[in-house]
C-alpha positions as CSV (number, residue, x, y, z in Angstrom):
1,X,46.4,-132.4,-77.5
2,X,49.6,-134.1,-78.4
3,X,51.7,-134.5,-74.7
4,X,55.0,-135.6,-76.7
5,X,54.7,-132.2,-79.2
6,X,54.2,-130.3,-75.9
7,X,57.0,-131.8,-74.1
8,X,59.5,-131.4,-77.0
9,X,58.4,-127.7,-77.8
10,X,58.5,-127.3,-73.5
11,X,62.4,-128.5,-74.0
12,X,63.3,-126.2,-76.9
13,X,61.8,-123.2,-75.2
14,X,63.4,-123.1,-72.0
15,X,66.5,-125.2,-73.9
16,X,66.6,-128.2,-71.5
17,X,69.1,-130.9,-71.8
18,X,66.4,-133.8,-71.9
19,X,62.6,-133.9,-72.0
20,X,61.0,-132.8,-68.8
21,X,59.6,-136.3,-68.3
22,X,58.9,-135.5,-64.6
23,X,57.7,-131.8,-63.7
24,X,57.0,-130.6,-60.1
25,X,54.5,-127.6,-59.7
26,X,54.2,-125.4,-56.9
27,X,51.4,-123.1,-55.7
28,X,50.3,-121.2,-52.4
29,X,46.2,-120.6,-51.5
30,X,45.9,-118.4,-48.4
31,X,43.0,-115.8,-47.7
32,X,44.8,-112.8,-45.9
33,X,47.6,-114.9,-44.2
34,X,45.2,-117.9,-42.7
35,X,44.5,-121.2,-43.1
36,X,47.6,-120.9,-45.4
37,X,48.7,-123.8,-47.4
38,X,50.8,-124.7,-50.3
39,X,50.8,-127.3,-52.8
40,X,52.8,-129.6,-55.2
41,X,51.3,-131.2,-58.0
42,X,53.6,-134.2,-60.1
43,X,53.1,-134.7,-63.7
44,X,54.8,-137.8,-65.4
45,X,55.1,-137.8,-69.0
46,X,52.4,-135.1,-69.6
47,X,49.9,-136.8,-67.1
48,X,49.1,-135.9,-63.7
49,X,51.5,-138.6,-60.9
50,X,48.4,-138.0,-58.3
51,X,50.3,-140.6,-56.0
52,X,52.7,-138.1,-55.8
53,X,50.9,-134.6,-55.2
54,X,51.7,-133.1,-51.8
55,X,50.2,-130.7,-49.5
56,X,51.7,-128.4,-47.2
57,X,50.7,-126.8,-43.9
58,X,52.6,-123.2,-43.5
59,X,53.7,-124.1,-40.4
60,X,56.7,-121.2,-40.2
61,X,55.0,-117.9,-41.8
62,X,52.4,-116.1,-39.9
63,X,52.2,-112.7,-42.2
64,X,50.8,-112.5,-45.2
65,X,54.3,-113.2,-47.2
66,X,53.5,-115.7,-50.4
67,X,57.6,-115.8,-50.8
68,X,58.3,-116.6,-47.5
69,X,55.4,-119.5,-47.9
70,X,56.9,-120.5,-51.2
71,X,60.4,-120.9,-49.8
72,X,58.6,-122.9,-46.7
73,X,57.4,-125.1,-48.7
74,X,60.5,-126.0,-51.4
75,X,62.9,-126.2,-48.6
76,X,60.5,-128.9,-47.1
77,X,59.8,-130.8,-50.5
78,X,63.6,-130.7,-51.5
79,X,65.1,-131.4,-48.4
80,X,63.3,-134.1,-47.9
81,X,64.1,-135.3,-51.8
82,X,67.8,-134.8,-50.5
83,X,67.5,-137.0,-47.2
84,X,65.5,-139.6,-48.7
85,X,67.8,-139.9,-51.9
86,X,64.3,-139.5,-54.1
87,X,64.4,-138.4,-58.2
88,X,64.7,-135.1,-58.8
89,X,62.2,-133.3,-60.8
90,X,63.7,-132.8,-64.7
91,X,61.7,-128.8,-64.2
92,X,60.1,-127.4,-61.3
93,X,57.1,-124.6,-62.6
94,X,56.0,-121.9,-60.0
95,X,52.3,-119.6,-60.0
96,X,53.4,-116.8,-59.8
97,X,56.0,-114.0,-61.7
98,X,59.4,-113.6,-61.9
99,X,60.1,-112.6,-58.1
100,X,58.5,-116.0,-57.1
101,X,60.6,-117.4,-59.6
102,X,63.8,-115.9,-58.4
103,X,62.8,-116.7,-54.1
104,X,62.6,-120.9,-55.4
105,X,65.9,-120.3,-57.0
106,X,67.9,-118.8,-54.7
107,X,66.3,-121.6,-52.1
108,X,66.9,-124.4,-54.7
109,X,70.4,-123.2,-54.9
110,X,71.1,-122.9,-51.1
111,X,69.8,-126.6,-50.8
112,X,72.9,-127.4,-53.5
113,X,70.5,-128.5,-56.2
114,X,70.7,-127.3,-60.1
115,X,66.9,-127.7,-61.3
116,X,65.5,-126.3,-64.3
117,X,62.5,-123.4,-63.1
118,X,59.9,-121.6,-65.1
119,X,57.2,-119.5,-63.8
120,X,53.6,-118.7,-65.1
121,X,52.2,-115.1,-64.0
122,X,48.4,-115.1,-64.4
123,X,48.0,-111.6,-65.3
124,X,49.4,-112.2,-68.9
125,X,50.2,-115.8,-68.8
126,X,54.0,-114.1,-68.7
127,X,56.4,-117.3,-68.5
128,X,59.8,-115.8,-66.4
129,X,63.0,-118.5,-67.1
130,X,65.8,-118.3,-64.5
131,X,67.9,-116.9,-67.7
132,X,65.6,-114.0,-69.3
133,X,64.9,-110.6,-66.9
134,X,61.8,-110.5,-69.5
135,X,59.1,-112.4,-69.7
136,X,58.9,-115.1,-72.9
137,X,55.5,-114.2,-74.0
138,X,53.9,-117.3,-76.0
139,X,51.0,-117.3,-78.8
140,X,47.8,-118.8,-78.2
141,X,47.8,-122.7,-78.8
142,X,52.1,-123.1,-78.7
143,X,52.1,-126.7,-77.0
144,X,54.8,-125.4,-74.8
145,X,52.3,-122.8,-73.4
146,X,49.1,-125.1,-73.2
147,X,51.1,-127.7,-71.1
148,X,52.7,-125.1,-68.7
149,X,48.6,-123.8,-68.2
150,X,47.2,-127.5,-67.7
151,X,50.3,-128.0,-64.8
152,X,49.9,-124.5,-63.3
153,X,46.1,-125.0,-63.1
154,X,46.3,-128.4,-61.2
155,X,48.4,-126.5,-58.9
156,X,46.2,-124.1,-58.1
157,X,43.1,-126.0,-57.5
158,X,45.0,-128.7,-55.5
159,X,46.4,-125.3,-53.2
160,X,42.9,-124.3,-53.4
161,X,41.0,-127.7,-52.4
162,X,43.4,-128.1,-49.3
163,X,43.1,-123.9,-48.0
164,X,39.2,-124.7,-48.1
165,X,39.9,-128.4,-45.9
166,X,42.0,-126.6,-43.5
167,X,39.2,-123.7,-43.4
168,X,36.5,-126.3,-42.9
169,X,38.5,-127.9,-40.3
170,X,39.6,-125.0,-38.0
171,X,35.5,-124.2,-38.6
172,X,34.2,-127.1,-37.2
173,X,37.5,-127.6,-34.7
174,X,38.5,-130.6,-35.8
């Protein structure tokens, strides 16, 4: 695959001002409310930044509520981007639809920041922008489309390998 032909056609489609060099993705793994965690995966350039994936504990939301996880888990990652003065992501992709999509932006917006979101719903592989009630729907093969899947599924199997951790540990009770 060609990462700059994916990056440019990912810029085009949702009409960004610049390449999104830097692109923060965000997923929630949870097996009927427990052991509940969320996670952020960072991809520089096309390539996965492992140094900076994170991993979040729900600590706030005991029902089973995946917006009010999601919105746990960006105001944590963005306020912290805020305090600490870090680079902003130039896009921020979320698993999930366009009600997923609309819960990051509202908390993105409370938090005073103006990031570019997109969201991937499985079902259809249905891409929601922040601009479009309906869903961009994108052939098989588009670059845009293959580098939105590679992101989103790094998300979810780095949501999925720390659910299964904190499982493991509240198992064993350590």
């Amino acid at each position: 695959f060609n990462i700059q032909a994916e990056l440019e056609d990912l810029k085009e489609l949702l009409k960004l001002n610049k390449l999104p060099l830097r692109i923060e993705a965000f997923d929630i793994s949870d097996i009927l409310g427990k052991e509940a965690a969320g996670s952020m995966v960072s991809f520089s350039r096309g390539f996965p930044d492992k140094n900076n994936y994170r991993r979040f504990r729900i600590k706030t939301i005991e029902a089973i509520d995946d917006y009010a996880m999601l919105r746990e888990v960006i105001r944590r990652r963005y306020t912290r981007i805020i305090a600490e003065n870090l680079a902003r992501p130039d896009l921020v992709l979320i698993d999930g639809g366009r009600a997923h999509l609309l819960t990051v932006d509202v908390e993105i917006k409370q938090l005073g920041l103006d990031i570019p979101l997109v969201s991937i719903a499985k079902e259809k592989e249905n891409i929601y922008t922040e601009d479009k009630i309906r869903p961009l729907r994108l052939k098989e093969g588009r670059p845009a489309l293959n580098l939105i899947r590679r992101i989103r599924d790094e998300a979810h199997r780095f949501a999925i390998k720390y659910h299964h951790l904190l499982r493991r540990k509240k198992i064993i009770g350590k």
